[in-house]
C-alpha positions in Angstrom: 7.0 5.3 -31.9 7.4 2.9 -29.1 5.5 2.1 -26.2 6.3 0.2 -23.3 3.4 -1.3 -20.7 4.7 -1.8 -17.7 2.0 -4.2 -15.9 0.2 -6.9 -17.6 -3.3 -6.2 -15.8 -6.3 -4.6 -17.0 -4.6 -1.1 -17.5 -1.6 -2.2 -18.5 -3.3 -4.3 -21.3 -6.0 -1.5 -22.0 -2.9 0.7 -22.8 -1.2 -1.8 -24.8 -4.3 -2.5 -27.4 -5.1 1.5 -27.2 -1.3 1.7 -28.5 -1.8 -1.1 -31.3 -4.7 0.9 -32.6 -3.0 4.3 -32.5 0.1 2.9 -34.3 2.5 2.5 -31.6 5.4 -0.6 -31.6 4.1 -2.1 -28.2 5.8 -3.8 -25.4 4.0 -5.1 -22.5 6.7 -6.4 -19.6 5.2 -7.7 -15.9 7.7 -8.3 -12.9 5.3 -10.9 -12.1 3.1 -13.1 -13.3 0.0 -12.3 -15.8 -3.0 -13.6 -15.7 -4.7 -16.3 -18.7 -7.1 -13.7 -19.3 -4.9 -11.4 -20.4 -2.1 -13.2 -22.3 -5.1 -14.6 -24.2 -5.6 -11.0 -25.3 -2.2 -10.2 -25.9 -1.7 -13.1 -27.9 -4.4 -12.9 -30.0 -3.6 -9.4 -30.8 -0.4 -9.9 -32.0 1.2 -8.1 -28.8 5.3 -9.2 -27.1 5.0 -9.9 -23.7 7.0 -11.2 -20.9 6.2 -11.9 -17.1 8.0 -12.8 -14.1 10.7 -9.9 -14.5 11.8 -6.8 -17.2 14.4 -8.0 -19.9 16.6 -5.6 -21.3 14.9 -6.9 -24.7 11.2 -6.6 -23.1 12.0 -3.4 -21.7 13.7 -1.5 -25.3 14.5 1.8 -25.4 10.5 3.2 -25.7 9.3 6.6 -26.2 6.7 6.2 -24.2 5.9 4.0 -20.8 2.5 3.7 -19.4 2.8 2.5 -15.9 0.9 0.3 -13.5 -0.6 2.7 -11.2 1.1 0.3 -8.2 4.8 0.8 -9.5 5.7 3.6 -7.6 7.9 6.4 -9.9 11.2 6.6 -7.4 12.3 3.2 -8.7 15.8 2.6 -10.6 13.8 0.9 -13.3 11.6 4.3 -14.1 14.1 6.6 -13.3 16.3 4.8 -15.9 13.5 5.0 -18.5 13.5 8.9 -17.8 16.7 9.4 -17.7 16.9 7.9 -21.1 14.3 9.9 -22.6 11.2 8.0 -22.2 7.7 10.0 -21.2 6.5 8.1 -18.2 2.6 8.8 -17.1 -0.5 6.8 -16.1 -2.7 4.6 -18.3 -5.8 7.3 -17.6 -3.5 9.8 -18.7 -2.9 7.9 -22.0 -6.6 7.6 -22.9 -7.6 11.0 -22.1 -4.7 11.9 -24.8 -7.1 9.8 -27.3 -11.0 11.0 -26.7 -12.7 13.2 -27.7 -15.5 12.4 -24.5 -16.0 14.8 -21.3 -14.7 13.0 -18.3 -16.3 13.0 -15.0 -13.2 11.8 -12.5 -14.3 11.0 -8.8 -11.7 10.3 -5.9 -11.2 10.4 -2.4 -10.2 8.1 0.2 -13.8 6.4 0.8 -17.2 5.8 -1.1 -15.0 5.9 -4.8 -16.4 3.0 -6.2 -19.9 3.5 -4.9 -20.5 7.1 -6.6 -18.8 6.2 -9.8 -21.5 3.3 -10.3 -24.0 5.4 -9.2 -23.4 8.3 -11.1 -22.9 5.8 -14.1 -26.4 4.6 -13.6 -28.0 7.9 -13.8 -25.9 8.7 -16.7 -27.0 5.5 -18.5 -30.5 6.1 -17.6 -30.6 9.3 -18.9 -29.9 7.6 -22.3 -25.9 8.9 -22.3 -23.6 7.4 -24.5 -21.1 6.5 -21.6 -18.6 4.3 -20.3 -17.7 3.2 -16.4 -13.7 2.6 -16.1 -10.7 3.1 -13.9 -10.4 1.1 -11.0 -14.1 0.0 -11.1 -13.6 -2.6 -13.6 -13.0 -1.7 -17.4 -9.7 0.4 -18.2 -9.9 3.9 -19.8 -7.7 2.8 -22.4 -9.3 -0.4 -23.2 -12.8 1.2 -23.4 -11.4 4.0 -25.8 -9.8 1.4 -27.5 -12.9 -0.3 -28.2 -14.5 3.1 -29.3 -14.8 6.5 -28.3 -17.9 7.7 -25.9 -19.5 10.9 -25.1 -19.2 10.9 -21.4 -16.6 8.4 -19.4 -17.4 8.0 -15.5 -14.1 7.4 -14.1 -12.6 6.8 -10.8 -9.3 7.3 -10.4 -6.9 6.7 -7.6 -3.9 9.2 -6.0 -1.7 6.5 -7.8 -3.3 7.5 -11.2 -3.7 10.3 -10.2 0.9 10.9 -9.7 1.5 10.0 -13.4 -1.0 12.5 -15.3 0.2 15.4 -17.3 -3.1 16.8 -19.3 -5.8 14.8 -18.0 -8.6 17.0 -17.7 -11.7 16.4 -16.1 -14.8 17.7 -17.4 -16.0 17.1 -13.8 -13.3 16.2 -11.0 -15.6 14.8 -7.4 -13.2 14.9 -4.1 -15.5 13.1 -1.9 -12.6 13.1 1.1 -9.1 12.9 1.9 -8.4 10.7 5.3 -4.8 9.4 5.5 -4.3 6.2 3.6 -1.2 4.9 1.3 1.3 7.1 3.4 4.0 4.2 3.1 3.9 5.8 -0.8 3.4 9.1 0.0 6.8 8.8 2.1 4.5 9.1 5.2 3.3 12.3 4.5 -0.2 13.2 4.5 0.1 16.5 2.8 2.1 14.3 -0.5 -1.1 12.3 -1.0 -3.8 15.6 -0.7 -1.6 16.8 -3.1 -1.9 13.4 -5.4 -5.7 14.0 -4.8 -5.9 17.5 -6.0 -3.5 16.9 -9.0 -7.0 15.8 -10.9 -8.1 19.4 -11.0 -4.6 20.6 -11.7 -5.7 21.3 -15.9 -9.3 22.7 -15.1 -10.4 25.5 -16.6 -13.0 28.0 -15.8 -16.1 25.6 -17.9 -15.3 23.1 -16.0 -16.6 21.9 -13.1 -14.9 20.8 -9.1 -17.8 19.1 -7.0 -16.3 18.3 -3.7 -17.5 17.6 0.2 -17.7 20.9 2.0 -17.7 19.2 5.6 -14.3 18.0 5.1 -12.2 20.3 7.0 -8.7 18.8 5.0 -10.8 20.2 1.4 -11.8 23.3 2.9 -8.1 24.0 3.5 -6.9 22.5 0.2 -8.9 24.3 -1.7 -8.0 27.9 0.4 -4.5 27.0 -0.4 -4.7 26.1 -4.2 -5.4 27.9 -7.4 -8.2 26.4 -8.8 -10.0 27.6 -11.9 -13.0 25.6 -12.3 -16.6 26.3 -11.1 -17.2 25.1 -7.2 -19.9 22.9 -6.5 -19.8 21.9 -3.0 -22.0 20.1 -1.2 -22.8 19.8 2.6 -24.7 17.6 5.5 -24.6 20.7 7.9 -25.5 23.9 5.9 -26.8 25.2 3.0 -24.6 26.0 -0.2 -25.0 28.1 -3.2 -24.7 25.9 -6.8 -24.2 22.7 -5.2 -26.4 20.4 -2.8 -27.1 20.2 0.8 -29.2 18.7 3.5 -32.3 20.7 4.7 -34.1 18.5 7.4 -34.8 15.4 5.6 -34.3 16.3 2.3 -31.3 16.8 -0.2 -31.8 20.1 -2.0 -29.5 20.1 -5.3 -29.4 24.2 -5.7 -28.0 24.7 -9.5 -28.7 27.0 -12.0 -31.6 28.3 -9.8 -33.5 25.3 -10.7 -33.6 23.4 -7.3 -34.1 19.8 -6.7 -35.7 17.9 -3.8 -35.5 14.7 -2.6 -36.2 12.8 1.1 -33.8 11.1 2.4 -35.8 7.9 3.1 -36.6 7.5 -0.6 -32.5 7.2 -1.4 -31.4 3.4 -2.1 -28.2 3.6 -0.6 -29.0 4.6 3.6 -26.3 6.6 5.7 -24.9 9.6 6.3 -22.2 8.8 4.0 -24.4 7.3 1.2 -26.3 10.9 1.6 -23.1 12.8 0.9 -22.2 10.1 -1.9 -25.8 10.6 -3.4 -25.7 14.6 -3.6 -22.2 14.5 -5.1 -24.0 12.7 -8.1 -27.0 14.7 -8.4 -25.0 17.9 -8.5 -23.1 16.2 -11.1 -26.2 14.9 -12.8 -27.7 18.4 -12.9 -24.7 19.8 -14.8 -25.2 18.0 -17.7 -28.6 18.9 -17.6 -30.2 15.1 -16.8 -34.0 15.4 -15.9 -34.7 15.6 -12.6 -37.6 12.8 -13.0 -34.5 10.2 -14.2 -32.0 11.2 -11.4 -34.8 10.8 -8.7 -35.6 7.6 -10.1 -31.9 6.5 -10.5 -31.2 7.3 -6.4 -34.0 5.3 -5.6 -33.6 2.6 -7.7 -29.8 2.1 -7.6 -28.1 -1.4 -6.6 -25.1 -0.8 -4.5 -22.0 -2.7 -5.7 -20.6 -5.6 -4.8 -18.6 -6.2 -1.7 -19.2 -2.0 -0.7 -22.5 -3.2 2.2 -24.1 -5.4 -0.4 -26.9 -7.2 1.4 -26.0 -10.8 1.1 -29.2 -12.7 2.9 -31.3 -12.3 5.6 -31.5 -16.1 7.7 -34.0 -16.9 10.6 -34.1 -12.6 11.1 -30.6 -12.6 10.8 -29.4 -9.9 7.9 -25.9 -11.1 6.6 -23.8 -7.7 5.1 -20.9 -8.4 3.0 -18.4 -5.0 3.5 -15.4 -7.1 2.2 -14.0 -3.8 0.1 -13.6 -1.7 3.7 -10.1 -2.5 3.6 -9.2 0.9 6.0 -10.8 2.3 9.0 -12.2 5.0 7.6 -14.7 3.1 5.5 -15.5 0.4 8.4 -16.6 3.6 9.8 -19.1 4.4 7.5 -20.8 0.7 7.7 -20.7 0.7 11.3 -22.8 4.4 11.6 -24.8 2.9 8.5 -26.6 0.2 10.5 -28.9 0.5 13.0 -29.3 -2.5 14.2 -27.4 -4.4 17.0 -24.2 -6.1 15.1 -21.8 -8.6 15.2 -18.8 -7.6 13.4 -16.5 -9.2 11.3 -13.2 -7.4 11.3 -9.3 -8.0 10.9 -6.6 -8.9 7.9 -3.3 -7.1 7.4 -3.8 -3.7 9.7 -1.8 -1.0 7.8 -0.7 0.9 10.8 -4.5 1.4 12.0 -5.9 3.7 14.8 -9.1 2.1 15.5 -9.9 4.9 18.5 -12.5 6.7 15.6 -14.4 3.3 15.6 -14.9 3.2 19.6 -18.0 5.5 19.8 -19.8 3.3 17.1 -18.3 -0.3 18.3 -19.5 0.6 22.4 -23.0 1.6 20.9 -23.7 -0.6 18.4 -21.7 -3.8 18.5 -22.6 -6.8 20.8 -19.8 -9.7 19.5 -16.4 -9.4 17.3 -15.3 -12.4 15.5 -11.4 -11.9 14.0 -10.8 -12.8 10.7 -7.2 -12.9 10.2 -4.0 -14.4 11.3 -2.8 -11.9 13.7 -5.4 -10.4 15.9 -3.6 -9.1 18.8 -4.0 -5.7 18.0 -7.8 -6.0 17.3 -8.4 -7.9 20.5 -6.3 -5.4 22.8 -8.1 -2.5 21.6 -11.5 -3.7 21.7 -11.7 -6.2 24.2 -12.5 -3.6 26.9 -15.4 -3.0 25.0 -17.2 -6.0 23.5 -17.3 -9.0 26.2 -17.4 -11.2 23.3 -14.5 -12.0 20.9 -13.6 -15.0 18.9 -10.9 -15.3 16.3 -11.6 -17.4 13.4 -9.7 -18.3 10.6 -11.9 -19.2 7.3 -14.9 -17.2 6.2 -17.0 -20.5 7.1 -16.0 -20.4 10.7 -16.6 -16.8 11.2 -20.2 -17.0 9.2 -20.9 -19.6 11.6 -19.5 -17.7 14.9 -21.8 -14.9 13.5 -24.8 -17.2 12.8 -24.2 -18.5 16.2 -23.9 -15.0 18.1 -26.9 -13.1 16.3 -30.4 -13.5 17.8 -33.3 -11.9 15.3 -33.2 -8.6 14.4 -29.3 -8.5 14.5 -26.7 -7.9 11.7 -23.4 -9.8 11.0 -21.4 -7.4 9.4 -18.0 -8.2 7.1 -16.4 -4.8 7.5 -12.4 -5.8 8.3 -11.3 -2.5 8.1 -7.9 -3.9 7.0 -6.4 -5.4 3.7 -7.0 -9.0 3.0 -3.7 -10.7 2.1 -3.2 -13.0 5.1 -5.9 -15.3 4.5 -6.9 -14.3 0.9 -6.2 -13.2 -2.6 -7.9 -9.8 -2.6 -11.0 -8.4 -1.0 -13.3 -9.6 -3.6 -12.2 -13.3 -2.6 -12.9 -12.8 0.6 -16.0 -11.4 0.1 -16.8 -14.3 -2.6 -16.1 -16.8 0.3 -18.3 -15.0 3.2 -21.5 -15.1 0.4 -20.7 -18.7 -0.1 -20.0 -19.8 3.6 -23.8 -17.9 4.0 -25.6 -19.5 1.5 -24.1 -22.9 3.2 -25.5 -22.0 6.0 
């Protein structure tokens, strides 16, 4: 059997060493260029590669082709492979052919990456044998690969999410659908709800569907689909039967009429979001029976990730927050109603078609200077100059850490929320949240 990778990152290679161990002939081809890290890999394992464009020899005739979850599937090059035969699906797909584990998959537009890691930490707390993968670091594939777990924590993206056929979740989390990737979706919201939804698509009645019951777009996708597994929704604004909810200042996990209770204050990660975020992984705690001792201990105890409001360093009263990984409006959002203090925001990159009118409440209440960090800032400026008397554009992380430093008085916060993608001025969001920690710690 053959199997072609197409994408030499850490799917695409995850796949291709899952393939060598199940016996597959493997081909990895990248249209651009791969990374040291993983040709090292490849190479040691024996494995062809190519970069910087598909051969007709790199691409073969395969049975098989796990894709990157960025090459979209209306392309000539994957219509070709299907139209000669070839099985094209995701690399989360691929390992979930190949385990034996339960998987819990969380999505949504927002807070992904945040309730995977947390629910992880519970998991691994409560002694599991489990794995963190998907687009929080590790691949499925390379982490089955390596060997097979219990219990895989797994966040998956609507572009995983196209490209699955049997993927199964023991537990699939929708923690919201807001519009985002429409230039893929053909600029259709309702083609990327559907993406969302495809992970309960193979659910079965022991299986279990946590999702956000204040989302009005997931109480109307879930009236309009067939879906077989349990419910377990949870809610800010009313009580809910076998799921979680808020009741004053306390979550209340109501499942298998054993009902837990926690304050709010006591939670590590502060905000109405990082409430919701927080009973989506106790409800999901609670169904595979974890203690309620270890899962009040993990909220409470929890690091947040990095770049997601990571607390970078707090300088003469000054807090710095690093939000680099709000690359959409939605999740600047969330930081902005997260904070309570007076703050001076750090916002701009490559806008994707943003409506920043949800942001005005929060930005007239709470914000008292804007510093743009990107190379077009028209838009930003327009929009919020009415506003926010103060706005400076800035061009480096240094010169907008020192605009902030320079615009906060004690007690205020400089927060790094962009709300767009980074691409002008950097590599990825991680670099540009690398270089706002350093310009800080220069300060």
């Amino acid at each position: 059997m053959d199997l072609l990778v197409l994408g030499a990152g850490e799917s695409g290679v995850g796949a291709a060493l899952l393939g060598v161990k199940l016996g597959y002939q493997v081909r990895v081809s990248d249209r651009g260029k791969v990374k040291e890290k993983y040709k090292d890999v490849l190479n040691k394992t024996g494995i062809f590669w190519e970069e910087n464009g598909h051969s007709k020899s790199g691409i073969g005739q395969p049975d098989l082709v796990v894709k990157s979850p960025g090459i979209p599937g209306h392309i000539p090059l994957i219509k070709d492979l299907m139209a000669g035969g070839a099985e094209v699906i995701s690399e989360v797909e691929f390992a979930s052919r190949h385990t034996d584990g339960k998987i819990v998959a969380i999505t949504g537009t927002n807070g992904k990456t945040t309730t995977t890691s947390l629910i992880y930490h519970i998991f691994e707390k409560a002694g599991l044998d489990v794995a963190v993968v998907g687009n929080i670091g590790q691949s499925f594939a390379g982490a089955v690969a390596e060997r097979d777990r219990d219990v895989y924590v797994v966040e998956v993206s609507s572009f995983q999410l196209d490209d699955i056929v049997h993927f199964k979740p023991y537990i699939a989390i929708l923690l919201n659908i807001t519009p985002d990737h429409l230039d893929r979706y053909e600029g259709e919201f309702d083609n990327y709800i559907d993406a969302k939804y495809r992970m309960t698509m193979n659910q079965d009645g022991e299986d279990h569907f946590i999702f956000w019951d204040d989302d009005p777009v997931i109480r109307k996708g879930n009236e309009s689909r067939d879906i077989k597994a349990q419910f377990h929704p949870y809610s800010l604004n009313h009580p809910v039967r076998e799921g979680a909810f808020l009741e004053e200042e306390n979550i209340v996990v109501n499942l298998t009429n054993k009902p837990f209770e926690m304050s709010i204050h006591e939670l590590a990660l502060q905000g109405k979001h990082n409430t919701s975020n927080s009973m989506a992984a106790s409800v999901a705690a609670r169904i595979f029976e974890i203690r309620k001792e270890i899962v009040r201990e993990s909220l409470s105890d929890f690091q947040n990730v990095e770049h997601r409001l990571e607390f970078v360093a707090t300088i003469h009263g000054i807090k710095f927050i690093n939000d680099s990984k709000a690359t959409n409006v939605n999740s600047t959002w969330y930081a902005l109603e997260s904070i309570a203090e007076p703050i001076v925001w750090i916002v701009g990159g490559v806008d994707k078609g943003n409506d920043y009118s949800m942001l005005e409440p929060l930005v007239r209440e709470k914000v008292k200077a804007i510093i743009c960090l990107g190379k077009d800032n028209k838009k930003v400026i327009d929009f919020f100059s009415p506003m926010v008397e103060v706005i400076e554009e800035a061009s480096t992380a240094d010169e907008a850490v020192n605009l902030g430093y320079r615009f906060g008085t004690k007690g205020d916060v400089v927060l790094l929320s962009p709300a767009c993608a980074s691409f002008d001025l950097f590599e990825n969001y991680e670099q540009r949240g690398h270089q706002f920690k350093r310009a800080i710690r220069a300060l």
